[in-house]
DRENPA-3360 file (N, C-alpha, C; in nm, 2 decimals, always signed):
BEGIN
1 = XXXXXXXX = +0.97/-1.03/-1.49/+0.93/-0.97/-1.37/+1.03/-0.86/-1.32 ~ +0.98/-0.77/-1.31/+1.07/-0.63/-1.25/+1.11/-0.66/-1.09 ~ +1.22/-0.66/-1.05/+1.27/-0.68/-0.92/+1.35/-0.56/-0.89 ~ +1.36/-0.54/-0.74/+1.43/-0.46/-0.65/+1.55/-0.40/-0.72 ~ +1.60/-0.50/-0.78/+1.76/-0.47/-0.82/+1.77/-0.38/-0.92 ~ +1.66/-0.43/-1.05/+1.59/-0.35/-1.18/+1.60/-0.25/-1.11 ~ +1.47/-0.24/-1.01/+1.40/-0.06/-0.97/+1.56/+0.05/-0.91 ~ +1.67/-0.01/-0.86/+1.76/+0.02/-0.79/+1.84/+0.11/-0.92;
9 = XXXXXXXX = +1.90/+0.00/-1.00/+1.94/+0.04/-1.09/+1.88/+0.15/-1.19 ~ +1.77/+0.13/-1.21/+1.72/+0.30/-1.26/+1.68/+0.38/-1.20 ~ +1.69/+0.37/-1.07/+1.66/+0.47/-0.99/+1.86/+0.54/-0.95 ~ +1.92/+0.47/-0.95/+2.11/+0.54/-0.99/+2.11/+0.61/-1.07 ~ +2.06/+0.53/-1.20/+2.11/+0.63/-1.34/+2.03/+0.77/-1.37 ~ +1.89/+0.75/-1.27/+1.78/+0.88/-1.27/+1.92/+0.97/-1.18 ~ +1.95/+0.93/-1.09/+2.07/+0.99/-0.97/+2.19/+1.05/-1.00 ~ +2.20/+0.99/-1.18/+2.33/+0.97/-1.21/+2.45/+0.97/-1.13;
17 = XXXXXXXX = +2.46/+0.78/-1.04/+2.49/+0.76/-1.00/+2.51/+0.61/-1.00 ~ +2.51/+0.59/-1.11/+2.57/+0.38/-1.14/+2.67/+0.32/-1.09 ~ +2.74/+0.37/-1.03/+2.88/+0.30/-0.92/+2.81/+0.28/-0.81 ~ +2.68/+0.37/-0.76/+2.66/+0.38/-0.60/+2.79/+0.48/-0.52 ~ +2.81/+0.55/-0.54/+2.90/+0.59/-0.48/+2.87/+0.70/-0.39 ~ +2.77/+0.74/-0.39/+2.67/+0.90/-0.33/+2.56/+0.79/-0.25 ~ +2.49/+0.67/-0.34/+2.41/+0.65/-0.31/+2.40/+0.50/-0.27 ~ +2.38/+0.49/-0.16/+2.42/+0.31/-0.15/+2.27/+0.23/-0.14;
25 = XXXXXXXX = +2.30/+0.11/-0.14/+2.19/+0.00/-0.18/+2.11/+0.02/-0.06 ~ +2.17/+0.00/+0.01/+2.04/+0.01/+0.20/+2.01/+0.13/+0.17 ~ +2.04/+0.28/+0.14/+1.99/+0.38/+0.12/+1.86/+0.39/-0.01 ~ +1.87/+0.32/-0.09/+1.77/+0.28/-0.27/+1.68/+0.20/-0.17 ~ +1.70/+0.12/-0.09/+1.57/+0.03/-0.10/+1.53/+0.10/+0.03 ~ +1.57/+0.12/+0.10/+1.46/+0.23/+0.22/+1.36/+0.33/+0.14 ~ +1.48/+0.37/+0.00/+1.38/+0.51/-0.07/+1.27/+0.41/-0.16 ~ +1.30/+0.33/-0.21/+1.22/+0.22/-0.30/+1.09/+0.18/-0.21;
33 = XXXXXXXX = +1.11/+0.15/-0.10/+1.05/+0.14/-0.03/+0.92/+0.19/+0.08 ~ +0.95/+0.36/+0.11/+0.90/+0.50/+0.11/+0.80/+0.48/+0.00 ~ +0.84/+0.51/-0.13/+0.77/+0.53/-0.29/+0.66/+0.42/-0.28 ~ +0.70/+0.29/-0.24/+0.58/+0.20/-0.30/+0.48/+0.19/-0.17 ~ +0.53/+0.25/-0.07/+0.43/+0.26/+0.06/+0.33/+0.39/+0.01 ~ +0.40/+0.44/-0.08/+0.31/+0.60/-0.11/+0.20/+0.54/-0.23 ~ +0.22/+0.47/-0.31/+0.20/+0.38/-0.43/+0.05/+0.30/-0.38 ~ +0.12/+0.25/-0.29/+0.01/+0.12/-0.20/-0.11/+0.20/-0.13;
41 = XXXXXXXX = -0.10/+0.30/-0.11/-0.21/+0.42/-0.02/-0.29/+0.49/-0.16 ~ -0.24/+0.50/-0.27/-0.32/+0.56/-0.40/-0.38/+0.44/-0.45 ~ -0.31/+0.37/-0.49/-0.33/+0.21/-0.60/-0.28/+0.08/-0.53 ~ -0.34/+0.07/-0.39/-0.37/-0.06/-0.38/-0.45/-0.18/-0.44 ~ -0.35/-0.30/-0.44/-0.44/-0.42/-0.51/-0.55/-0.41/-0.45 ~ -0.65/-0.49/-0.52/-0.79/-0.57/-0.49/-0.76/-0.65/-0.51 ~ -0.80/-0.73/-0.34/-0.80/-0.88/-0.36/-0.97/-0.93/-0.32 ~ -1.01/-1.07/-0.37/-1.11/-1.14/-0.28/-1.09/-1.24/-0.20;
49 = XXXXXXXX = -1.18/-1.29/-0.11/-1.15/-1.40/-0.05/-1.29/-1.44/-0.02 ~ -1.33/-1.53/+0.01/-1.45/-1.60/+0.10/-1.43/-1.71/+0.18 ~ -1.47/-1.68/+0.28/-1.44/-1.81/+0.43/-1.60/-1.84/+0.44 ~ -1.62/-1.99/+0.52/-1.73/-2.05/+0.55/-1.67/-1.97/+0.68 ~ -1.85/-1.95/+0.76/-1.86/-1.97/+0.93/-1.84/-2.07/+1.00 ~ -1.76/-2.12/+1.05/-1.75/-2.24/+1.09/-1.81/-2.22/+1.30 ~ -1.83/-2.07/+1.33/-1.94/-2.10/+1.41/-2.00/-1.96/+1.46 ~ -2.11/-2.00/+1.40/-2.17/-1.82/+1.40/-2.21/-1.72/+1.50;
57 = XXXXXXXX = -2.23/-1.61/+1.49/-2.24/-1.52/+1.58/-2.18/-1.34/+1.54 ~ -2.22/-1.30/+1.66/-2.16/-1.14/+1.60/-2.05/-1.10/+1.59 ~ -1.92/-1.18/+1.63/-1.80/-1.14/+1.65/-1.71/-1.26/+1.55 ~ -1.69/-1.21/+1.46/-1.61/-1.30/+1.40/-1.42/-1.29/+1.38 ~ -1.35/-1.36/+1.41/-1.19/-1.33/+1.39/-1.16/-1.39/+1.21 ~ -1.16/-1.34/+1.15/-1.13/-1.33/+1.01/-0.93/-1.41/+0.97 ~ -0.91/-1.51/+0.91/-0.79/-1.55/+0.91/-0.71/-1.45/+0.83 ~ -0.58/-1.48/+0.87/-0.48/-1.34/+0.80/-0.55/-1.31/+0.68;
65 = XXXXXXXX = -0.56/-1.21/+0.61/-0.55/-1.18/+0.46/-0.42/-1.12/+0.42 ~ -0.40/-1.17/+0.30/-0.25/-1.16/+0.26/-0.21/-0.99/+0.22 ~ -0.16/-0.93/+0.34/-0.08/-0.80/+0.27/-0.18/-0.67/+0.29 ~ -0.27/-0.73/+0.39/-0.41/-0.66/+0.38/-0.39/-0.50/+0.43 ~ -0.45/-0.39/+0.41/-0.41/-0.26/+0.46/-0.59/-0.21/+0.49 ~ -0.72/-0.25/+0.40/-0.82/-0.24/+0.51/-0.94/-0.29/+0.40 ~ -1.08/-0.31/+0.46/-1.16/-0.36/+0.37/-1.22/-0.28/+0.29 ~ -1.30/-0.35/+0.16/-1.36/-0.24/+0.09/-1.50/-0.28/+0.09;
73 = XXXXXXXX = -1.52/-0.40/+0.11/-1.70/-0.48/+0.10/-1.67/-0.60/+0.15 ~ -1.78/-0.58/+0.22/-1.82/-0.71/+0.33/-1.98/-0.81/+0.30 ~ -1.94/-0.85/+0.21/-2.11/-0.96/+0.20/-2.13/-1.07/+0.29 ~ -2.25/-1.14/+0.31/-2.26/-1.24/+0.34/-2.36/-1.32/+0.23 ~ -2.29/-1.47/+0.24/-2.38/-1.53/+0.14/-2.42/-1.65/+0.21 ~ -2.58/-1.71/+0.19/-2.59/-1.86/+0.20/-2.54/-1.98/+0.11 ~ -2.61/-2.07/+0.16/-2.63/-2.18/+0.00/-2.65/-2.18/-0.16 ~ -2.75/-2.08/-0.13/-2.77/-2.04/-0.28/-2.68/-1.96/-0.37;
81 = XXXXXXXX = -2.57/-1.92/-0.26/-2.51/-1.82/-0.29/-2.54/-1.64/-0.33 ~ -2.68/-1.66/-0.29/-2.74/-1.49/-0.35/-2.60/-1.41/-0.22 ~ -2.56/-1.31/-0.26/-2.51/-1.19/-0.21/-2.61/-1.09/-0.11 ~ -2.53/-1.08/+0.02/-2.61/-0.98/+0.09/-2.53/-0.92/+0.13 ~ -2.50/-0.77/+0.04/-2.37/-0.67/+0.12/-2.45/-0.61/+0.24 ~ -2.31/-0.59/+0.33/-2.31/-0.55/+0.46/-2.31/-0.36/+0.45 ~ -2.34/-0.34/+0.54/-2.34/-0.18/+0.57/-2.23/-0.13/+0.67 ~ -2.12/-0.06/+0.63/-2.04/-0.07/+0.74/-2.07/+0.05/+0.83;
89 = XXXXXXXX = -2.05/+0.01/+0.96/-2.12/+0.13/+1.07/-2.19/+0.05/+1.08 ~ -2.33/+0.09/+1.05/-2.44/+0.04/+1.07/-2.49/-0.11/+1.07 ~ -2.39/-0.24/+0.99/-2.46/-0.36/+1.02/-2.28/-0.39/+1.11 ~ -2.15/-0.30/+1.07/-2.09/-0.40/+1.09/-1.94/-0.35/+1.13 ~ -1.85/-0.38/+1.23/-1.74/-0.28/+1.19/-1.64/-0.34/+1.21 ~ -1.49/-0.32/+1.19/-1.37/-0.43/+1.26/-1.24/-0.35/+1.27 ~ -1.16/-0.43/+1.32/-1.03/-0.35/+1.34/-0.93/-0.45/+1.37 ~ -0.79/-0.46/+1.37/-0.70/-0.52/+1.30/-0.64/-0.55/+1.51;
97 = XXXXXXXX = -0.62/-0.70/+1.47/-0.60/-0.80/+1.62/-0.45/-0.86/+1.54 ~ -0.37/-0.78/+1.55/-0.17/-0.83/+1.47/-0.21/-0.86/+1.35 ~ -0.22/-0.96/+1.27/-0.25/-0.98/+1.15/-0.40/-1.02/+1.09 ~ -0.47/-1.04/+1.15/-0.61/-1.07/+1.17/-0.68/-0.94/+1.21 ~ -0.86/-0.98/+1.16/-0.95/-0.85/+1.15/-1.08/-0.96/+1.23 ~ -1.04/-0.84/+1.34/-1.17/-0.89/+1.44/-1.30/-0.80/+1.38 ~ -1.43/-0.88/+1.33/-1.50/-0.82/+1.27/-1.64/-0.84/+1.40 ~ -1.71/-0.73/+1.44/-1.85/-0.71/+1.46/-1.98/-0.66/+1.41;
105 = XXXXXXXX = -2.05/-0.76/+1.42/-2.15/-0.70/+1.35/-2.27/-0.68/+1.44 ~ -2.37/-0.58/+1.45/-2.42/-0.47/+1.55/-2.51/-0.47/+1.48 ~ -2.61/-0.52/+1.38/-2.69/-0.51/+1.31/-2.78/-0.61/+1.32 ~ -2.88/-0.65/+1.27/-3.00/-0.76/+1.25/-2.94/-0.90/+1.19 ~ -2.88/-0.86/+1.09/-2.83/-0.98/+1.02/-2.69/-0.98/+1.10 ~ -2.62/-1.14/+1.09/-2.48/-1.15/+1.14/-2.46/-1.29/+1.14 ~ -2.33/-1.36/+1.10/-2.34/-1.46/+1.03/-2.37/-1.59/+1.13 ~ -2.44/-1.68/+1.03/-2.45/-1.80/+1.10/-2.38/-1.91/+1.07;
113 = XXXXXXXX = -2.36/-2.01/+1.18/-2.28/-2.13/+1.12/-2.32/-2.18/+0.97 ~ -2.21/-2.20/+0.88/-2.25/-2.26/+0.74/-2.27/-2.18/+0.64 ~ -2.29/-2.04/+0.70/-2.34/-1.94/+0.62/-2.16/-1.89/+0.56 ~ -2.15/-1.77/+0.46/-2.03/-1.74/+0.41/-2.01/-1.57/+0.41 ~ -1.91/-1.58/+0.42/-1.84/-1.40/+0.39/-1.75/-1.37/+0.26 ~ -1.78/-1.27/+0.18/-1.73/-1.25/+0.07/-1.67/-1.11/+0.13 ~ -1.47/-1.13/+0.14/-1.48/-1.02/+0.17/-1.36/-0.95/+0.06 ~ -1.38/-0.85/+0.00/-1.28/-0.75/-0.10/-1.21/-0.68/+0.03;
121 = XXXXXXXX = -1.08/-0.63/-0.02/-0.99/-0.55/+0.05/-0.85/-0.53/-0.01 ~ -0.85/-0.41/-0.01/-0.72/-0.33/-0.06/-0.61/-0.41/+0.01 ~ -0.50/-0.43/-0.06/-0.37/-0.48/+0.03/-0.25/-0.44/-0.08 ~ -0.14/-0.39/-0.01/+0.00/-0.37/-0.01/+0.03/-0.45/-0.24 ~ +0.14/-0.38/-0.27/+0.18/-0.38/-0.38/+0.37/-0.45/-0.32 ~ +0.37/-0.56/-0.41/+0.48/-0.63/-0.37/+0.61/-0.61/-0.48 ~ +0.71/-0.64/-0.48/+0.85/-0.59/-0.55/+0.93/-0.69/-0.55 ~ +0.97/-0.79/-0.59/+1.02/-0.91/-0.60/+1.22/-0.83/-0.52;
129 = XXXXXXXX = +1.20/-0.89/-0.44/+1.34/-0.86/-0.35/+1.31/-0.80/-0.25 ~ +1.21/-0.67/-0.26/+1.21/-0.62/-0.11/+1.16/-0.71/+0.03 ~ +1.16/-0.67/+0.10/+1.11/-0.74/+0.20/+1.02/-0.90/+0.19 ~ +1.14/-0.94/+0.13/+1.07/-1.14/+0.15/+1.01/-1.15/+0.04 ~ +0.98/-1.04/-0.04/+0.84/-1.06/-0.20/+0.95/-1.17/-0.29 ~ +0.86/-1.27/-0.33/+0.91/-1.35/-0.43/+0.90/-1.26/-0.55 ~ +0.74/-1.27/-0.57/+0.72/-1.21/-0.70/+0.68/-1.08/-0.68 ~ +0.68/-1.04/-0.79/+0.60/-0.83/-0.80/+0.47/-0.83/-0.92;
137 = XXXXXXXX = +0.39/-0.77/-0.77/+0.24/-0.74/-0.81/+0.20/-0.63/-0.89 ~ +0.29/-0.51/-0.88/+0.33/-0.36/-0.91/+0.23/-0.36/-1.06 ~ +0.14/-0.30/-1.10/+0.12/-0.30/-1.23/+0.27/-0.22/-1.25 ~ +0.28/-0.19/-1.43/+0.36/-0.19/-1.52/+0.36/-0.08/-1.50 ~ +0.22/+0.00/-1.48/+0.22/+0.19/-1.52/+0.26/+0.20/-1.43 ~ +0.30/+0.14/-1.32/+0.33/+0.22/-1.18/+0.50/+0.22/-1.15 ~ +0.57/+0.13/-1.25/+0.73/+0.13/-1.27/+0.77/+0.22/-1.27 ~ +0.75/+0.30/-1.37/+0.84/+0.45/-1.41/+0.81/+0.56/-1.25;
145 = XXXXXXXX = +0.68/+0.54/-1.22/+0.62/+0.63/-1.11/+0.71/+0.59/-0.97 ~ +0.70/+0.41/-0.97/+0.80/+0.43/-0.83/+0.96/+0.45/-0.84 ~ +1.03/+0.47/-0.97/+1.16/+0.52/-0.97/+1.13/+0.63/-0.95 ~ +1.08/+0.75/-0.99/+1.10/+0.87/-0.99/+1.05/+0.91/-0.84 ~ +0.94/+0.82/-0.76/+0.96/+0.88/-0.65/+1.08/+0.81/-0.52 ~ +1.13/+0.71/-0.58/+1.25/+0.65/-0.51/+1.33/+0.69/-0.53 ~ +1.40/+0.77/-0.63/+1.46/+0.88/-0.66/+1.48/+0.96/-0.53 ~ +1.35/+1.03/-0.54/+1.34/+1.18/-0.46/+1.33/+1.13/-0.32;
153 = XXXXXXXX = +1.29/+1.05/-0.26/+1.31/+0.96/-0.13/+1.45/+1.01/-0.09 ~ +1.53/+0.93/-0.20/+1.66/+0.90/-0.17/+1.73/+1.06/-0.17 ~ +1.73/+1.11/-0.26/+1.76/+1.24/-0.25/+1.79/+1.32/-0.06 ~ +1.63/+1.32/-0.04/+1.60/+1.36/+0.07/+1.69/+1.27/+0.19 ~ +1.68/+1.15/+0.16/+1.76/+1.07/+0.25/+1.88/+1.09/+0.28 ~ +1.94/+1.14/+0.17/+2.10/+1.18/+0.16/+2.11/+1.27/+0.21 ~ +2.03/+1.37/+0.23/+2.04/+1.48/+0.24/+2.05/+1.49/+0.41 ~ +1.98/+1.43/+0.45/+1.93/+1.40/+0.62/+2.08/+1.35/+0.64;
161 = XXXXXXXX = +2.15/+1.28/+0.60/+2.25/+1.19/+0.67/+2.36/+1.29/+0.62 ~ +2.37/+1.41/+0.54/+2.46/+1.53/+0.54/+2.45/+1.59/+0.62 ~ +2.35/+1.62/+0.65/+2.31/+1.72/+0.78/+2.36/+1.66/+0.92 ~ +2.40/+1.55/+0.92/+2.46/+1.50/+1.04/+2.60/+1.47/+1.00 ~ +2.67/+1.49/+0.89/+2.81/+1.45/+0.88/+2.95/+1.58/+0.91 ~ +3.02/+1.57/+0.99/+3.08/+1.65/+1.03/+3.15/+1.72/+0.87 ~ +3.18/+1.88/+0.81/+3.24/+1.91/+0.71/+3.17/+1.87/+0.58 ~ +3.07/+1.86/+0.56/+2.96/+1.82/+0.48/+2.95/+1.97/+0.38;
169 = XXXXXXXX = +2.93/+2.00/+0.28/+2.86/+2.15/+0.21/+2.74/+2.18/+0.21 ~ +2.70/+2.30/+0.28/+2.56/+2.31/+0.32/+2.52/+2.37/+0.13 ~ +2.56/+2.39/+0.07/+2.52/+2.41/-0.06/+2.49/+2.24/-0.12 ~ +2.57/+2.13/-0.09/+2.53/+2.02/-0.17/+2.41/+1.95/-0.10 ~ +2.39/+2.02/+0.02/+2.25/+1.97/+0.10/+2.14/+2.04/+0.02 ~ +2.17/+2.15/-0.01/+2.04/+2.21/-0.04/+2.02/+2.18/-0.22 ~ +2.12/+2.13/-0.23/+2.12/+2.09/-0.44/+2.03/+1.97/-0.41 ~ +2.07/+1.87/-0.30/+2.00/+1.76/-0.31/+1.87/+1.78/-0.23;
177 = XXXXXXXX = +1.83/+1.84/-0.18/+1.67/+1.88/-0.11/+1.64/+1.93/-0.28 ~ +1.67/+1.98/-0.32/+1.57/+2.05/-0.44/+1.56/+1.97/-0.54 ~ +1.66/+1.92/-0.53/+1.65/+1.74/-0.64/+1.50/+1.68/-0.62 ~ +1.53/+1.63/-0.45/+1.46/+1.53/-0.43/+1.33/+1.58/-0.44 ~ +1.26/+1.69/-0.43/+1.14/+1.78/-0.39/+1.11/+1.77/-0.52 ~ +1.17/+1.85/-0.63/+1.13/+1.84/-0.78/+1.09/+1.67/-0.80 ~ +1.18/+1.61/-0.82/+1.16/+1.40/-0.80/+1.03/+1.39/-0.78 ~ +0.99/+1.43/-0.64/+0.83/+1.39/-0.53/+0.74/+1.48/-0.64;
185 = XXXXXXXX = +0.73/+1.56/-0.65/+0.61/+1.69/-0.72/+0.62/+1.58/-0.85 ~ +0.70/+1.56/-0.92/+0.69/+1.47/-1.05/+0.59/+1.35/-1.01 ~ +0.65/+1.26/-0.88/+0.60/+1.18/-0.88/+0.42/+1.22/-0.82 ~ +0.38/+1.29/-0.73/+0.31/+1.30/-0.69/+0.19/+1.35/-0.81 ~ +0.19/+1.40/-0.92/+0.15/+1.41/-1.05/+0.14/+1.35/-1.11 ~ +0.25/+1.23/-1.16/+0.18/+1.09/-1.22/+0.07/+0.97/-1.19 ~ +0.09/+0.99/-1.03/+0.01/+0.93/-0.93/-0.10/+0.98/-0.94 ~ -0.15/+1.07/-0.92/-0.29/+1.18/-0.94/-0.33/+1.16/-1.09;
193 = XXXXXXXX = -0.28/+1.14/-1.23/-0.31/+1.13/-1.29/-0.35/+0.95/-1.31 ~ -0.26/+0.88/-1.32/-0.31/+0.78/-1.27/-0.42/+0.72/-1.25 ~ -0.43/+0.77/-1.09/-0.56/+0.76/-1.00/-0.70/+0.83/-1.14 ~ -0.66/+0.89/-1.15/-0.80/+0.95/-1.26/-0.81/+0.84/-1.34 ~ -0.70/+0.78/-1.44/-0.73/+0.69/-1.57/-0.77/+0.58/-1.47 ~ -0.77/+0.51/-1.38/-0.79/+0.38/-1.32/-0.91/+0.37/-1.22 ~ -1.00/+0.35/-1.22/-1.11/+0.31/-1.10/-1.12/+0.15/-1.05 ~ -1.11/+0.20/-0.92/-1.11/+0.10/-0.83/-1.24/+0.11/-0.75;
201 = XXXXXXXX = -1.33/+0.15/-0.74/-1.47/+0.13/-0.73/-1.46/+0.16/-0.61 ~ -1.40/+0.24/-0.52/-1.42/+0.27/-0.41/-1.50/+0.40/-0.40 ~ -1.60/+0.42/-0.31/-1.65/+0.55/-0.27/-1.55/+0.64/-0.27 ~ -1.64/+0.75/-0.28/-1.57/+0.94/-0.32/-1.50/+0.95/-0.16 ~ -1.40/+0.93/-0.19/-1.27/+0.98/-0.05/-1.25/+0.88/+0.00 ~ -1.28/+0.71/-0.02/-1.30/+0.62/+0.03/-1.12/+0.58/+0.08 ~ -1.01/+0.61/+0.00/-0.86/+0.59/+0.02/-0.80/+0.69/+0.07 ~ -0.89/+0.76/+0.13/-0.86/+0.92/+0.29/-0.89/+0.91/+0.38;
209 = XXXXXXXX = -0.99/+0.83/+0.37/-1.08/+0.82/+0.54/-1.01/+0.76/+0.59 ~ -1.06/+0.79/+0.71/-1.01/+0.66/+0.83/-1.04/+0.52/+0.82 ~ -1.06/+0.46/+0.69/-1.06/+0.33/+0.67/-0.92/+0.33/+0.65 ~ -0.83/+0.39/+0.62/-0.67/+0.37/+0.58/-0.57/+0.37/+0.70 ~ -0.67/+0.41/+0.83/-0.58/+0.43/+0.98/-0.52/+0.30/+1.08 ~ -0.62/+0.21/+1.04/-0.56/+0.11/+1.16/-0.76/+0.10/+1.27 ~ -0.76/+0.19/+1.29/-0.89/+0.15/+1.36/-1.01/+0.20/+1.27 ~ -1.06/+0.07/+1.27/-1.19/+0.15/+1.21/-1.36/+0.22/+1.24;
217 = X = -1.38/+0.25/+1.16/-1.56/+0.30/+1.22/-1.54/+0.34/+1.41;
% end
C-alpha cells in the first residue's frame, strides 16, 4: 500500500531535495494534498450503497456516506427488487445538511416505508497517512500523476512563503514558479489523458456541473 510518506519521498527526489531542506514535510503534504483534491474532482471513486425507508415520504435525510463529494444515480427499489431510476430535477433533488444529503423528491413517485434507495456517488480518493486515511484507495495509474502534481503544488508553495521572507532572491522565486507551472501542465495532461482511457459512466460534463458545488439542482 502506497502511503503519505512513499508519495513525500518521491515527490523530494522529483525536487531534488531528499534531506528536506528547501522543502519540509507540513509543506509535501499540504502540496500532496492540493494534487489529490485535483485528482478526486477528475477521478473520483464510485461507491454504492442501499438504505431501507424506514419512514416514507418526500423528504428523506440520507445517513453519512463515506467521503462523499455528490451523487451520480438515485434509484428506488421495492421487494422484488426491480430498479426504478430517479430523474434528477425533475423527480428529485438534494443538498448536503454537514455530512448528510437531505434528499427531496417533487415528483409522482417518492419513497415509501419498506421501500429502498440505491444510491451511486462519487467520493474523495484516500492516501494512507493523510488526514486520518488508514488505507489508500488511489488507483495505481494515478501515483506517478499525484507526485508530479504535488511536486508543482509545492513548488508554488515555496515560492509564496519567499515572497514573504525578508532578503529572499527574486530570481529563485521566479526558478521556482516555473518549476512548479511546468510540474502542473505535466500533471494536468496525464490527468486529461487518463480521464480519456477510463469511463466512469457519468453524463457529457457531468464532473463540471454544479453537481460538484455543494448545492445542487
Amino acid at each position: 500500500m502506497t502511503t503519505l510518506t512513499e508519495i513525500q519521498t518521491r515527490v523530494s527526489q522529483v525536487l531534488e531535495d531528499p534531506s528536506g531542506t528547501r522543502f519540509s514535510t507540513v509543506l509535501l503534504t499540504e502540496a500532496v494534498r492540493l494534487a489529490l483534491n485535483t485528482i478526486d474532482q477528475r477521478a473520483p471513486r464510485l461507491l454504492t450503497t442501499e438504505i431501507t425507508v424506514t419512514a416514507g415520504g418526500r423528504d428523506q435525510l440520507l445517513p453519512a456516506l463515506e467521503d462523499c463529494l455528490y451523487l451520480v444515480n438515485l434509484s428506488l427499489f421495492r421487494a422484488n427488487r426491480t430498479l426504478s431510476e430517479m430523474e434528477p430535477e425533475g423527480e428529485f433533488a438534494y443538498q448536503f445538511e454537514g455530512d448528510q444529503i437531505h434528499l427531496h423528491f417533487s415528483g409522482k413517485r417518492y419513497p415509501k416505508t419498506g421501500e429502498g434507495l440505491r444510491i451511486t456517488y462519487a467520493a474523495c480518493n484516500r492516501l494512507g497517512g493523510l488526514d486520518g486515511a488508514v488505507s489508500t484507495t488511489l488507483p495505481g495509474a494515478y501515483e506517478s500523476p499525484l507526485v508530479t502534481g504535488a511536486a508543482g503544488h509545492a513548488c508554488l508553495l515555496h515560492t509564496a512563503r519567499l515572497a514573504g521572507t525578508y532578503g529572499s532572491q527574486p530570481e529563485e522565486a521566479s526558478r521556482l514558479l516555473a518549476i512548479g507551472q511546468l510540474h502542473l501542465g505535466e500533471f494536468e495532461q496525464v490527468l486529461s489523458s487518463l480521464k480519456v482511457l477510463q469511463e466512469f459512466g457519468f453524463p457529457p460534463g457531468f464532473a463540471l456541473d454544479s453537481w460538484d458545488k455543494g448545492s445542487k439542482f
